[in-house]
mmCIF file as Biopython writes it, N, C-alpha, C and O atoms, coordinates in Angstrom:
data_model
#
loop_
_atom_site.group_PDB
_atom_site.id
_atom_site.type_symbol
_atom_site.label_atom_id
_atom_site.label_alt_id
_atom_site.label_comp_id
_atom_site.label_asym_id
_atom_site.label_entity_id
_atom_site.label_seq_id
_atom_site.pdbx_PDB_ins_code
_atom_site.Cartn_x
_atom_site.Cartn_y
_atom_site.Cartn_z
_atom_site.occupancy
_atom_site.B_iso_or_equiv
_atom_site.auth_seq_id
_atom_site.auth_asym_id
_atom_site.pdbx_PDB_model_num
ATOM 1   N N  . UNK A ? 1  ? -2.586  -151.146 98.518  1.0 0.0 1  A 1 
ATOM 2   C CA . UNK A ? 1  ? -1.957  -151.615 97.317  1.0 0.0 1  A 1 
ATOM 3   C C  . UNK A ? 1  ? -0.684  -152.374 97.724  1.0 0.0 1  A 1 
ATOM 4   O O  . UNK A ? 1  ? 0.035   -151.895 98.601  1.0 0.0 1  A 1 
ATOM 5   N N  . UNK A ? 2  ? -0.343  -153.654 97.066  1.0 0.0 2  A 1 
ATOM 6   C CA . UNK A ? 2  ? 0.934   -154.424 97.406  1.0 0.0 2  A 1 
ATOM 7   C C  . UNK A ? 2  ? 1.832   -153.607 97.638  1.0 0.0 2  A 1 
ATOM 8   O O  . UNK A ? 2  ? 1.456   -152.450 97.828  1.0 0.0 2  A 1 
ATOM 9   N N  . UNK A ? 3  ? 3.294   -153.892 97.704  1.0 0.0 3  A 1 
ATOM 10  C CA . UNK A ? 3  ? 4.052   -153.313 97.581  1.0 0.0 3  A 1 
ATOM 11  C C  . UNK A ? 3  ? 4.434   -153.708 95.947  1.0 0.0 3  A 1 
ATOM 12  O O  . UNK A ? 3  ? 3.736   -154.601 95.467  1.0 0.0 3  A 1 
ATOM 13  N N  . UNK A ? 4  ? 5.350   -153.188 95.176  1.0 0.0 4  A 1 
ATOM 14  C CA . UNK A ? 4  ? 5.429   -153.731 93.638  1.0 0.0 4  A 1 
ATOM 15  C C  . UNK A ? 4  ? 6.485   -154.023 93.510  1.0 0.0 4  A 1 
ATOM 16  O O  . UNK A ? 4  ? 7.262   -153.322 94.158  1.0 0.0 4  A 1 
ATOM 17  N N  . UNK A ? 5  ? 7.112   -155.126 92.682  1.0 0.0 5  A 1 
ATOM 18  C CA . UNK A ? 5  ? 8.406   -155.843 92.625  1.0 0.0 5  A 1 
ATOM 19  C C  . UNK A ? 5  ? 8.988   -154.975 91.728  1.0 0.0 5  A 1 
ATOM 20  O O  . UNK A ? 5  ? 8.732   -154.704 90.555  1.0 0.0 5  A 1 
ATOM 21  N N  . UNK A ? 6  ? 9.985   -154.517 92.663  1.0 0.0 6  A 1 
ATOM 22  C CA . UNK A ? 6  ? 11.070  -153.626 91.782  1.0 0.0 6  A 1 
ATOM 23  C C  . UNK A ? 6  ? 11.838  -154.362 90.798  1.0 0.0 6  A 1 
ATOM 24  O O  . UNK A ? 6  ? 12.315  -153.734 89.853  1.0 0.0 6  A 1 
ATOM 25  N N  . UNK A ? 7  ? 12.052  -155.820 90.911  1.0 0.0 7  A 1 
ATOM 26  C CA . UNK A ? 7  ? 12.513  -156.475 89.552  1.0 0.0 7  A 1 
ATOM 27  C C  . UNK A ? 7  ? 11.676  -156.829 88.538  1.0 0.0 7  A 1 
ATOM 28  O O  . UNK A ? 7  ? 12.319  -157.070 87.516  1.0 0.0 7  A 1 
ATOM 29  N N  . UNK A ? 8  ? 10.390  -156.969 88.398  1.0 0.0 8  A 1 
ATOM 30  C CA . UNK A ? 8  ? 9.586   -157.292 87.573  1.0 0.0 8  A 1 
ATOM 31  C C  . UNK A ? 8  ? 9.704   -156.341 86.057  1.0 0.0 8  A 1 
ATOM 32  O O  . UNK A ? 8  ? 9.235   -155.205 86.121  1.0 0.0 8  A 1 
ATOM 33  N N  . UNK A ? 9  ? 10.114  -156.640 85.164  1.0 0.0 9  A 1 
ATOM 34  C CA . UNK A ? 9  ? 10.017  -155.597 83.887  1.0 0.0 9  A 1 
ATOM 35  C C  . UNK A ? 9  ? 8.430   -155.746 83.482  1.0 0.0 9  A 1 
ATOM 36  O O  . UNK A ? 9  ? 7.756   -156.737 83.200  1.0 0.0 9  A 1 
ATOM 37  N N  . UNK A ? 10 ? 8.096   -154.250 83.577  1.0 0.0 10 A 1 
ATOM 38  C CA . UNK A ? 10 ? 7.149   -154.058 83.343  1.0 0.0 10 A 1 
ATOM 39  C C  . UNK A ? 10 ? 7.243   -152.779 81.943  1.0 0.0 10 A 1 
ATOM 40  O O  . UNK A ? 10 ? 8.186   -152.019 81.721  1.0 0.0 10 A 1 
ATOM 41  N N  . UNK A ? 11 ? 5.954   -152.891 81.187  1.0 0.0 11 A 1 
ATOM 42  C CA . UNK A ? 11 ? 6.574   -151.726 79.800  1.0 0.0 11 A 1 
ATOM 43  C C  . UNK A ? 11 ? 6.222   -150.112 80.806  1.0 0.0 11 A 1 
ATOM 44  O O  . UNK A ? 11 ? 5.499   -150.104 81.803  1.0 0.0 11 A 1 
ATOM 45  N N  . UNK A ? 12 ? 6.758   -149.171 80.374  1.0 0.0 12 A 1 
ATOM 46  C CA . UNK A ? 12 ? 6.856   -147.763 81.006  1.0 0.0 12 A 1 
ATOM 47  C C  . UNK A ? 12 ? 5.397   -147.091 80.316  1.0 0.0 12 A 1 
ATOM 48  O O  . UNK A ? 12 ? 4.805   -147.917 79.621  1.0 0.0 12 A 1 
ATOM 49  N N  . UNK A ? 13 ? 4.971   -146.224 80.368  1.0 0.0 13 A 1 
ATOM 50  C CA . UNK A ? 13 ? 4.201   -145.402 79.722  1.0 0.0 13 A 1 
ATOM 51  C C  . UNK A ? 13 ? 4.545   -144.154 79.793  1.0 0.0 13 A 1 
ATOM 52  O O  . UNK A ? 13 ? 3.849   -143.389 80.461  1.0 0.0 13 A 1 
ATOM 53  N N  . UNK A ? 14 ? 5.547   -143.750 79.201  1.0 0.0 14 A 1 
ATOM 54  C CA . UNK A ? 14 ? 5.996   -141.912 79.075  1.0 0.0 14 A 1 
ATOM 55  C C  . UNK A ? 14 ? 4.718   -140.741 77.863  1.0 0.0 14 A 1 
ATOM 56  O O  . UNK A ? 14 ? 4.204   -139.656 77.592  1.0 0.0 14 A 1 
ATOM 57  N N  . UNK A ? 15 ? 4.847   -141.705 77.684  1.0 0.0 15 A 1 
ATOM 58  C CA . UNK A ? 15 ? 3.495   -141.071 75.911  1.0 0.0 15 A 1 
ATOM 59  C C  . UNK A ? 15 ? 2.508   -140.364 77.148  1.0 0.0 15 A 1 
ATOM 60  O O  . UNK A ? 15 ? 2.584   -141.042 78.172  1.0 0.0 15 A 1 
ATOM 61  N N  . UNK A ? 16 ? 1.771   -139.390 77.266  1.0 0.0 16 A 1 
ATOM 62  C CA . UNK A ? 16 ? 0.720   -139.080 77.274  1.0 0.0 16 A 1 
ATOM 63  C C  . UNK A ? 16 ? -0.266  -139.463 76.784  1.0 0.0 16 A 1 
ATOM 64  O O  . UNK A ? 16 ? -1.376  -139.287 77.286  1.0 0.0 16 A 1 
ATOM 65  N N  . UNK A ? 17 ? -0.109  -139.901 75.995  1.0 0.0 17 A 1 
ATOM 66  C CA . UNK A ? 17 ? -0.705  -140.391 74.522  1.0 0.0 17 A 1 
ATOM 67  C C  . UNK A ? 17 ? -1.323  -141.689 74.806  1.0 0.0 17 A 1 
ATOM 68  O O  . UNK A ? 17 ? -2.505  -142.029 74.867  1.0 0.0 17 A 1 
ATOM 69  N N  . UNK A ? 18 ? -0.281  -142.296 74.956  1.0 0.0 18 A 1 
ATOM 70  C CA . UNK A ? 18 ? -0.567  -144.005 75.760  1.0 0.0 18 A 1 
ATOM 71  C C  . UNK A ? 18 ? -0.648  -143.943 76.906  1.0 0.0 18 A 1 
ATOM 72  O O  . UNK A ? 18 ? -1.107  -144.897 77.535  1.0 0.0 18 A 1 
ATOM 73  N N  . UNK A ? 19 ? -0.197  -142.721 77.571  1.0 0.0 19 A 1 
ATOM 74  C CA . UNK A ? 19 ? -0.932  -143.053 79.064  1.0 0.0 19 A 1 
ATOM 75  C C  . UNK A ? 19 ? -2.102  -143.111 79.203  1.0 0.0 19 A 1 
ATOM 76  O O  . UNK A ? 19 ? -2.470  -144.024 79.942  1.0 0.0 19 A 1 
ATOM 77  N N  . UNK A ? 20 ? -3.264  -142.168 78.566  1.0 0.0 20 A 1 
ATOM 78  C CA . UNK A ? 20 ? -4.756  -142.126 77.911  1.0 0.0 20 A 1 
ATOM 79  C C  . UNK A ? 20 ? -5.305  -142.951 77.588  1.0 0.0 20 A 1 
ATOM 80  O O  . UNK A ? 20 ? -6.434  -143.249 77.977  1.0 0.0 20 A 1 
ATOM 81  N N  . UNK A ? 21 ? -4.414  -143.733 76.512  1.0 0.0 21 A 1 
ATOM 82  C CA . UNK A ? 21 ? -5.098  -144.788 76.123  1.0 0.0 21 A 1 
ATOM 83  C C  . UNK A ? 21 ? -5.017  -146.043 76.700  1.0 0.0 21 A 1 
ATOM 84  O O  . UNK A ? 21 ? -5.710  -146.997 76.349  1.0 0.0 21 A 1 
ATOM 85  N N  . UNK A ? 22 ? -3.941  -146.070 77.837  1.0 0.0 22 A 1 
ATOM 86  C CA . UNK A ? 22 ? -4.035  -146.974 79.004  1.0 0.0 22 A 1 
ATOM 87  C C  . UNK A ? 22 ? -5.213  -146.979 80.050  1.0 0.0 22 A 1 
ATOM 88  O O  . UNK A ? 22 ? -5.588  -147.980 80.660  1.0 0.0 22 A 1 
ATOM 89  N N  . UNK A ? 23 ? -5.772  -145.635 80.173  1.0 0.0 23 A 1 
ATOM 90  C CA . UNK A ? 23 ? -5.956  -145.792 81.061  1.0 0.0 23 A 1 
ATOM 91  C C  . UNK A ? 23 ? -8.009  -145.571 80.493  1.0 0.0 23 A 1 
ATOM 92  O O  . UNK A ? 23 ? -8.983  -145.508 81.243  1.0 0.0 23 A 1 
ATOM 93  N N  . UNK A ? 24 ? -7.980  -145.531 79.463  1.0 0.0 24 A 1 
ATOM 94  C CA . UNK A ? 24 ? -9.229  -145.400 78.634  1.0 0.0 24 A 1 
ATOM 95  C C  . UNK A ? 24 ? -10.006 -146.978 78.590  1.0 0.0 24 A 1 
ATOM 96  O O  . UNK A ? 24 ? -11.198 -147.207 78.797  1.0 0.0 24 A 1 
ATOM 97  N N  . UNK A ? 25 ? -8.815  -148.051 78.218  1.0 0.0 25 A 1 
ATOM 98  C CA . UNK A ? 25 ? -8.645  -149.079 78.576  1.0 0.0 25 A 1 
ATOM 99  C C  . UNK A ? 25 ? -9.060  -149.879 79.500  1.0 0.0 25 A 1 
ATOM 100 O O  . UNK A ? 25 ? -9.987  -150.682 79.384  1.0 0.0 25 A 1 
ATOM 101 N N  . UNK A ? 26 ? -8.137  -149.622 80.815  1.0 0.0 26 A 1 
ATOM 102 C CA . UNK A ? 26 ? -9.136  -150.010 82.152  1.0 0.0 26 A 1 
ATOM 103 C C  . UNK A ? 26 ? -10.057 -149.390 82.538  1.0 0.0 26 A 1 
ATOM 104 O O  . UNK A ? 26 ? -10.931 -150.144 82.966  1.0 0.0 26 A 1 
ATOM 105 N N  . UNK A ? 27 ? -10.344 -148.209 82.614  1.0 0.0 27 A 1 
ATOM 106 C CA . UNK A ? 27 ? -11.648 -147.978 83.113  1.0 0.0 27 A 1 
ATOM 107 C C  . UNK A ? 27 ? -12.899 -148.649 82.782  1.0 0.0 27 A 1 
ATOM 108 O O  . UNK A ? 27 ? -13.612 -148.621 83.785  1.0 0.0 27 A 1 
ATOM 109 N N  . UNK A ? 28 ? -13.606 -149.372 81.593  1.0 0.0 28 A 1 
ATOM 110 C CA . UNK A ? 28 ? -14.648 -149.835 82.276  1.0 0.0 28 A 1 
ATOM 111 C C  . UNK A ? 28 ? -14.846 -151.115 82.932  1.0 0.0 28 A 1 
ATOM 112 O O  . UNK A ? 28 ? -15.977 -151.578 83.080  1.0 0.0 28 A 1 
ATOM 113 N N  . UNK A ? 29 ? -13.324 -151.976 83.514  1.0 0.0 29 A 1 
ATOM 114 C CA . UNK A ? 29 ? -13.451 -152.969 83.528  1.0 0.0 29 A 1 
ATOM 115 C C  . UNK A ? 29 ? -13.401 -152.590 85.321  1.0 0.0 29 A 1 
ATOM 116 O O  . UNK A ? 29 ? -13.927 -153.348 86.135  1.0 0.0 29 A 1 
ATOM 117 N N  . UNK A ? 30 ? -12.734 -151.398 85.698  1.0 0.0 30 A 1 
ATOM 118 C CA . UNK A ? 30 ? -12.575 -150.854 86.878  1.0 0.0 30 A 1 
ATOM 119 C C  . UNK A ? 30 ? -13.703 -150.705 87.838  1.0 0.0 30 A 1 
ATOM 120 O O  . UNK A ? 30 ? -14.282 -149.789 87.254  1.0 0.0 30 A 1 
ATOM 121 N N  . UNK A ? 31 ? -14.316 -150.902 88.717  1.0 0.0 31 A 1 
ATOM 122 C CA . UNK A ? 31 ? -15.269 -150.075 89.319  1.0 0.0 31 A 1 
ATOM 123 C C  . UNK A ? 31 ? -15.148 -148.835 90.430  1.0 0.0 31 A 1 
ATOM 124 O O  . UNK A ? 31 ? -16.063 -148.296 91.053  1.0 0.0 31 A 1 
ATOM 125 N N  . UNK A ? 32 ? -13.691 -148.559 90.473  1.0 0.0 32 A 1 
ATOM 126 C CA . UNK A ? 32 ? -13.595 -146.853 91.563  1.0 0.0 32 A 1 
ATOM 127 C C  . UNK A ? 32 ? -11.961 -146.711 90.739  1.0 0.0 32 A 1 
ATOM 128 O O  . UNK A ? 32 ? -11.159 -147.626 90.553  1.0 0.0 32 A 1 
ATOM 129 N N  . UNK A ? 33 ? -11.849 -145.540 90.425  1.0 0.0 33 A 1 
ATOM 130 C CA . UNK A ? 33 ? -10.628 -145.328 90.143  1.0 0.0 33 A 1 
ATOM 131 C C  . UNK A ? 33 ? -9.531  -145.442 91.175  1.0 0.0 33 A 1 
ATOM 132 O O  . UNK A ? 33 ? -8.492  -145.041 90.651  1.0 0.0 33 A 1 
ATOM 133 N N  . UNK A ? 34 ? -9.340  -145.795 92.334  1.0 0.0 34 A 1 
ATOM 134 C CA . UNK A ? 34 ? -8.741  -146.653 93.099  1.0 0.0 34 A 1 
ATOM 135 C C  . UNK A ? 34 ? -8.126  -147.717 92.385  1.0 0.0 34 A 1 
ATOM 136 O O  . UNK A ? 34 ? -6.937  -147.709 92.065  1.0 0.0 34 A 1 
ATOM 137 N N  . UNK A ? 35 ? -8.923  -148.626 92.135  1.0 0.0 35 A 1 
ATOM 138 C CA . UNK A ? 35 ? -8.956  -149.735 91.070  1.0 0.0 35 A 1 
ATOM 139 C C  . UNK A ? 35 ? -8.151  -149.494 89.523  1.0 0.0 35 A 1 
ATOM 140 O O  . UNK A ? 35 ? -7.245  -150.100 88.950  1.0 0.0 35 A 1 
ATOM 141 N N  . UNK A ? 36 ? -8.715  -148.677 89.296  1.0 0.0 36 A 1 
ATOM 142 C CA . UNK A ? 36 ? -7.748  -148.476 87.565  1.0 0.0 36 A 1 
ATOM 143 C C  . UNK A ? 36 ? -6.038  -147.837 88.001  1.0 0.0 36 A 1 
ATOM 144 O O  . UNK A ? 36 ? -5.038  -148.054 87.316  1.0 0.0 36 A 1 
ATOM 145 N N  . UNK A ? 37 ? -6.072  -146.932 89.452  1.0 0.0 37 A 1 
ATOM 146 C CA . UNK A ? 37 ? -4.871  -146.699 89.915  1.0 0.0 37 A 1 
ATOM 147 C C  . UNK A ? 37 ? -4.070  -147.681 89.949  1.0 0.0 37 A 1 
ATOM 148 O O  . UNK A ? 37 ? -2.975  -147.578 89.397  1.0 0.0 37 A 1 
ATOM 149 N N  . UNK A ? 38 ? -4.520  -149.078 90.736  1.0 0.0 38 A 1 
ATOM 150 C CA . UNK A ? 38 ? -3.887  -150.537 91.171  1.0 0.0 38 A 1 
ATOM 151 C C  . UNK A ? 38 ? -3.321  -151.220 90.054  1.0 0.0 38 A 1 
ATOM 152 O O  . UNK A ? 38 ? -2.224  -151.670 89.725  1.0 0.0 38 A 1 
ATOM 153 N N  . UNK A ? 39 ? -5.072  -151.083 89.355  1.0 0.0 39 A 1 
ATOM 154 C CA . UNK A ? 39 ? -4.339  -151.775 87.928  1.0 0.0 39 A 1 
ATOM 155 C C  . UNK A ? 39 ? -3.378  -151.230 86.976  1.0 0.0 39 A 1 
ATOM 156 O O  . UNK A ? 39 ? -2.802  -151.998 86.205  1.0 0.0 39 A 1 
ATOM 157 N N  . UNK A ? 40 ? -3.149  -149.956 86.959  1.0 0.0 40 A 1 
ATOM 158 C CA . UNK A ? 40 ? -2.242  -149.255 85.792  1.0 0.0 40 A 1 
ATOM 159 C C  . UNK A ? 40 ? -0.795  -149.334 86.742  1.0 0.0 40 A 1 
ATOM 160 O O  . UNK A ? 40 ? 0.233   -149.240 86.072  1.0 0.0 40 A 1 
ATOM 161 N N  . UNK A ? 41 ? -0.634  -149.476 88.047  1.0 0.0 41 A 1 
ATOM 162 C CA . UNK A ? 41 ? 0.701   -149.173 88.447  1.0 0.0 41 A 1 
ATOM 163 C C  . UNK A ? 41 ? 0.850   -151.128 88.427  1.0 0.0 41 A 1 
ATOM 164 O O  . UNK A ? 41 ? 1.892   -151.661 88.045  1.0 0.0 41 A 1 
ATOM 165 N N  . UNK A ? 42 ? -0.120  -151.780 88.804  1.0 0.0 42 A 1 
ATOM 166 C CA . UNK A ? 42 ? 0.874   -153.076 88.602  1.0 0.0 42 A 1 
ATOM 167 C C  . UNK A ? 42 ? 0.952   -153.818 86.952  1.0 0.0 42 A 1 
ATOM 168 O O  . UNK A ? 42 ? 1.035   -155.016 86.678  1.0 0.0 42 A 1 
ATOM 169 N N  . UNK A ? 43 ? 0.897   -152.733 86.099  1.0 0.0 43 A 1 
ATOM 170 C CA . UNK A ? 43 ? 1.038   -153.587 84.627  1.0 0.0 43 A 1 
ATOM 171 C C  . UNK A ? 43 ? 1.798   -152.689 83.629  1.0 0.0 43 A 1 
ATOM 172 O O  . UNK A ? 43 ? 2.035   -152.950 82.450  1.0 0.0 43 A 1 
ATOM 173 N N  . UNK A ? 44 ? 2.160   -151.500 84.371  1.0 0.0 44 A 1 
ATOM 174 C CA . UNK A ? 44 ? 2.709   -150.453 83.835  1.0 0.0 44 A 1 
ATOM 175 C C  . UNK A ? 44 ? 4.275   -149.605 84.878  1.0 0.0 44 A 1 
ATOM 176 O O  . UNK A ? 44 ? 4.070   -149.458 86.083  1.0 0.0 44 A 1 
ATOM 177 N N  . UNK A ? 45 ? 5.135   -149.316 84.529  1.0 0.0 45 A 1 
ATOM 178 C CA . UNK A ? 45 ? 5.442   -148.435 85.391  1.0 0.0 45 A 1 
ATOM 179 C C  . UNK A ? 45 ? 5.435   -146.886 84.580  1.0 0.0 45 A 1 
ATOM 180 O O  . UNK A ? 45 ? 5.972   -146.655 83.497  1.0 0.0 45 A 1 
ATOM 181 N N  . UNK A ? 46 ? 4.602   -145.829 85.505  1.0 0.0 46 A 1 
ATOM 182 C CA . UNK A ? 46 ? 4.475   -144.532 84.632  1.0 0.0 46 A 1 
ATOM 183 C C  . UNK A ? 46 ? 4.501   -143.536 86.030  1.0 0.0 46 A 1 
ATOM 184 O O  . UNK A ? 46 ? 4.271   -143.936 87.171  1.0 0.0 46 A 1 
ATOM 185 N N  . UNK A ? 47 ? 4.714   -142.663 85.783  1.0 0.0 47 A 1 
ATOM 186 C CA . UNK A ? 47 ? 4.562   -141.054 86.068  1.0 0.0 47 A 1 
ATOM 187 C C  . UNK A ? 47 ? 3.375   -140.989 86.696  1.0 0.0 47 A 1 
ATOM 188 O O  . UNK A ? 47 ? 2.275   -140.966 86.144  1.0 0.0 47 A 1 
ATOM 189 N N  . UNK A ? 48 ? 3.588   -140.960 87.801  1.0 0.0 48 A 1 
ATOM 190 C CA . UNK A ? 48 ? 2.442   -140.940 89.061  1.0 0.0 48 A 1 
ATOM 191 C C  . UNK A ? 48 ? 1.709   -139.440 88.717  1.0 0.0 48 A 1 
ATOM 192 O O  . UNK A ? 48 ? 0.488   -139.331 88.606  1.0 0.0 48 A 1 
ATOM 193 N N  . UNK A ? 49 ? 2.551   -138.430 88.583  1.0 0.0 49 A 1 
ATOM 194 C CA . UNK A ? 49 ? 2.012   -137.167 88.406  1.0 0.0 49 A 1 
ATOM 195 C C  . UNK A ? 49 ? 1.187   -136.913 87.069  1.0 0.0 49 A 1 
ATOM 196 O O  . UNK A ? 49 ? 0.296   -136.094 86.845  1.0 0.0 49 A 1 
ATOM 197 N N  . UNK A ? 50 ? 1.873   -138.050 86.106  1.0 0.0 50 A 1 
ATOM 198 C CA . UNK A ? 50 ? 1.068   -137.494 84.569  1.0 0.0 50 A 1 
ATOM 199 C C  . UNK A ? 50 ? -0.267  -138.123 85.380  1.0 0.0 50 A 1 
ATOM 200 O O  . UNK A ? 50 ? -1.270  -137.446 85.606  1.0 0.0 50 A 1 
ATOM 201 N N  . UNK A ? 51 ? -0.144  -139.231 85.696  1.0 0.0 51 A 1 
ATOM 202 C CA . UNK A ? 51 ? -1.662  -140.596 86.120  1.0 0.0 51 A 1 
ATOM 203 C C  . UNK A ? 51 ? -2.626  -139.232 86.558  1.0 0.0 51 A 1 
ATOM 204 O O  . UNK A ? 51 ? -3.460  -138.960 85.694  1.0 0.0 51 A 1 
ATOM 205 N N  . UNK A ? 52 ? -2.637  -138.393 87.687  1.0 0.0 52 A 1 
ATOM 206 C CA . UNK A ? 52 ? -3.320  -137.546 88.169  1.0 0.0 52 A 1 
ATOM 207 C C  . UNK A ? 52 ? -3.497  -136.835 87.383  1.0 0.0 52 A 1 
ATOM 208 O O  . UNK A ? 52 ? -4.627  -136.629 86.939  1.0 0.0 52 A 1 
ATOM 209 N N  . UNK A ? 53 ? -2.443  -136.240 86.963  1.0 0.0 53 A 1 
ATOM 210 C CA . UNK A ? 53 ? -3.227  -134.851 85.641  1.0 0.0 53 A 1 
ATOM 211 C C  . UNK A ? 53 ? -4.151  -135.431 84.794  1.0 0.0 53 A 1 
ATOM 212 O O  . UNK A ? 53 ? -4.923  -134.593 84.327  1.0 0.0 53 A 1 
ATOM 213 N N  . UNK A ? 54 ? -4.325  -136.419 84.474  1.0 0.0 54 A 1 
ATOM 214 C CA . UNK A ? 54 ? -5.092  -137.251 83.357  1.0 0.0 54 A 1 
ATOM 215 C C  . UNK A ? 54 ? -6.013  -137.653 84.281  1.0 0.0 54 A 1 
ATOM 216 O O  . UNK A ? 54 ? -6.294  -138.623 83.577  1.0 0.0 54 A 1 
ATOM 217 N N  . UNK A ? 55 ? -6.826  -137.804 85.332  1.0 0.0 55 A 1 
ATOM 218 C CA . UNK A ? 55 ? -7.659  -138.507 85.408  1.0 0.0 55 A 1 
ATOM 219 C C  . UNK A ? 55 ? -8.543  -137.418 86.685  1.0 0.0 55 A 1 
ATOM 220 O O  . UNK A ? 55 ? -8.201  -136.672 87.603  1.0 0.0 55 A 1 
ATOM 221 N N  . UNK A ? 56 ? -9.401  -137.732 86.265  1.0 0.0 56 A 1 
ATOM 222 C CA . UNK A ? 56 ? -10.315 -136.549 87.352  1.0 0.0 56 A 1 
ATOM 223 C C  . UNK A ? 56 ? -10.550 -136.441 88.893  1.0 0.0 56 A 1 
ATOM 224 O O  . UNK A ? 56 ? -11.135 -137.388 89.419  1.0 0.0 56 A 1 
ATOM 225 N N  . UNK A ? 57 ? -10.223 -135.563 89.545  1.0 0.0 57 A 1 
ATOM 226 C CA . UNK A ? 57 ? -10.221 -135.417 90.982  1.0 0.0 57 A 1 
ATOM 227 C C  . UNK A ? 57 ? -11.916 -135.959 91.949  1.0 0.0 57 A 1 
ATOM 228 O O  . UNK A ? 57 ? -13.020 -135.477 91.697  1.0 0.0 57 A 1 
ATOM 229 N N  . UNK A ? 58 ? -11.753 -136.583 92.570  1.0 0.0 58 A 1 
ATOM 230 C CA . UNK A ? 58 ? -12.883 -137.430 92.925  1.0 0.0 58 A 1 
ATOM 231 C C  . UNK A ? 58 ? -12.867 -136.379 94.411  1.0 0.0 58 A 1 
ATOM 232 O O  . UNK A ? 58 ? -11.867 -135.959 94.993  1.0 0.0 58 A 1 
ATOM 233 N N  . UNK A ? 59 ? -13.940 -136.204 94.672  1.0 0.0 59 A 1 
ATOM 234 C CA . UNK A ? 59 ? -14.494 -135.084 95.357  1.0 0.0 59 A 1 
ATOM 235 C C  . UNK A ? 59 ? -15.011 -135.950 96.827  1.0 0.0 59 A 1 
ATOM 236 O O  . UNK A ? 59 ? -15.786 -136.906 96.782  1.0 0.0 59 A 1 
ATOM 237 N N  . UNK A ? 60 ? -14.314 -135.310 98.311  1.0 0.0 60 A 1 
ATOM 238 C CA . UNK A ? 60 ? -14.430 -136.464 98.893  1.0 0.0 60 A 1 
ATOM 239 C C  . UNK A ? 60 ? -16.199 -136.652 99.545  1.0 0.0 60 A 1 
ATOM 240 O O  . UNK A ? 60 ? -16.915 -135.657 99.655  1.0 0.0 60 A 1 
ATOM 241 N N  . UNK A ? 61 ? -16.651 -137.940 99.890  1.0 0.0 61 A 1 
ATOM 242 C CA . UNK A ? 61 ? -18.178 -137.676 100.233 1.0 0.0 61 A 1 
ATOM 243 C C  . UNK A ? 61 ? -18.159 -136.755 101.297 1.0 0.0 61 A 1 
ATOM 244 O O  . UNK A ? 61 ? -17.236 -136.746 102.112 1.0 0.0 61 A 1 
ATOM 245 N N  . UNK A ? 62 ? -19.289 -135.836 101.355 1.0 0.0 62 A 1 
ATOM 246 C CA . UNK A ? 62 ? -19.930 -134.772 102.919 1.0 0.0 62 A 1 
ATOM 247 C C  . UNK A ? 62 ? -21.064 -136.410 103.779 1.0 0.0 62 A 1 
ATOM 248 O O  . UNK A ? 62 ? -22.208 -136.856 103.704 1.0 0.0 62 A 1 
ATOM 249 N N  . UNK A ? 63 ? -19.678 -136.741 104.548 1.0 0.0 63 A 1 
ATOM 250 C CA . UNK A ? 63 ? -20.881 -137.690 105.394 1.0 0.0 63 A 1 
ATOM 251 C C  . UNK A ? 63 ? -21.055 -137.269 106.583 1.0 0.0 63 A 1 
ATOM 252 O O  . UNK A ? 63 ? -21.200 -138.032 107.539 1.0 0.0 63 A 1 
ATOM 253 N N  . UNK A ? 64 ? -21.062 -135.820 106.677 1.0 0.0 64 A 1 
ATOM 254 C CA . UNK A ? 64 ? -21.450 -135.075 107.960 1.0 0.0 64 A 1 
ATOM 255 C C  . UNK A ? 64 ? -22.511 -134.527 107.813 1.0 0.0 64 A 1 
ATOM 256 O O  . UNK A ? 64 ? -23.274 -134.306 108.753 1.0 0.0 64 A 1 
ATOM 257 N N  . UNK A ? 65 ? -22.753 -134.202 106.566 1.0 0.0 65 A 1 
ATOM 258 C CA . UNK A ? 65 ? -24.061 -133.485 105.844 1.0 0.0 65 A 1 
ATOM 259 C C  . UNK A ? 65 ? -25.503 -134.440 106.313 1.0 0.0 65 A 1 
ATOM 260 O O  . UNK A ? 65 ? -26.639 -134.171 106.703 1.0 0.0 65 A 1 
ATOM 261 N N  . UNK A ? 66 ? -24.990 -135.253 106.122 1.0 0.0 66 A 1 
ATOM 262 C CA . UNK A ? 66 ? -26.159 -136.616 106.369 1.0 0.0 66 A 1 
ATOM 263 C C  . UNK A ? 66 ? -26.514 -136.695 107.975 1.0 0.0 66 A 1 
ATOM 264 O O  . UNK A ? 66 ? -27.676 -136.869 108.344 1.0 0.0 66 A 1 
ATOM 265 N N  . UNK A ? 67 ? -25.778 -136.598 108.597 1.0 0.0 67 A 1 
ATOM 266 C CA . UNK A ? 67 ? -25.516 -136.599 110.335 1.0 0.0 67 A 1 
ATOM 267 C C  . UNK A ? 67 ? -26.045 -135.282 111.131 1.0 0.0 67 A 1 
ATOM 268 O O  . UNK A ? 67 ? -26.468 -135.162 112.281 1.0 0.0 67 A 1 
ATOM 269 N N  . UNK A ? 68 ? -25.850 -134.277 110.012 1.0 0.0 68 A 1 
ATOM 270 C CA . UNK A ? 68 ? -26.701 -132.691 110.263 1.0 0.0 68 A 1 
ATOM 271 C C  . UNK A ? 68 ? -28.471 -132.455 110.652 1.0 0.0 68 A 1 
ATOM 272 O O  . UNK A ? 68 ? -29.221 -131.920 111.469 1.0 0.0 68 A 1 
ATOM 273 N N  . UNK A ? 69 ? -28.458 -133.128 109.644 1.0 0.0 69 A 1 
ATOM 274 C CA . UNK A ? 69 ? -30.182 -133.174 109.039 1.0 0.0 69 A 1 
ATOM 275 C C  . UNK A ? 69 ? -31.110 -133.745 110.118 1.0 0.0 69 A 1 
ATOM 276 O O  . UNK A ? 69 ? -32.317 -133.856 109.899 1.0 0.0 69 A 1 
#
């Protein structure tokens, strides 16, 4: 991810509320939540910690499982 221009005014998202509906928003235009991460921190500045509580823990792949067999 860039680094992000600390002068750029960007609108905040403190709402929970609108953080949701920010982020309800990008997702289907997203294809890995990687992506909706990128996009919500460069068009928003918000609460890195709310972003996670709100959005679901992605489980990492078993690509050893495959290499077992």
């Amino acid at each position: 991810m860039p680094n992000a221009d600390l002068y750029a005014v960007r609108p905040s998202l403190v709402s929970p509320a609108l953080l949701a509906r920010a982020l309800d928003a990008l997702k289907p235009g997203a294809s890995s939540s990687a992506e909706v991460w990128q996009r919500l921190t460069e068009h928003y500045a918000v609460d890195l910690d709310a972003v996670a509580a709100l959005m679901p823990a992605e489980e990492p792949e078993p690509r050893w499982l495959a290499a077992r067999g």
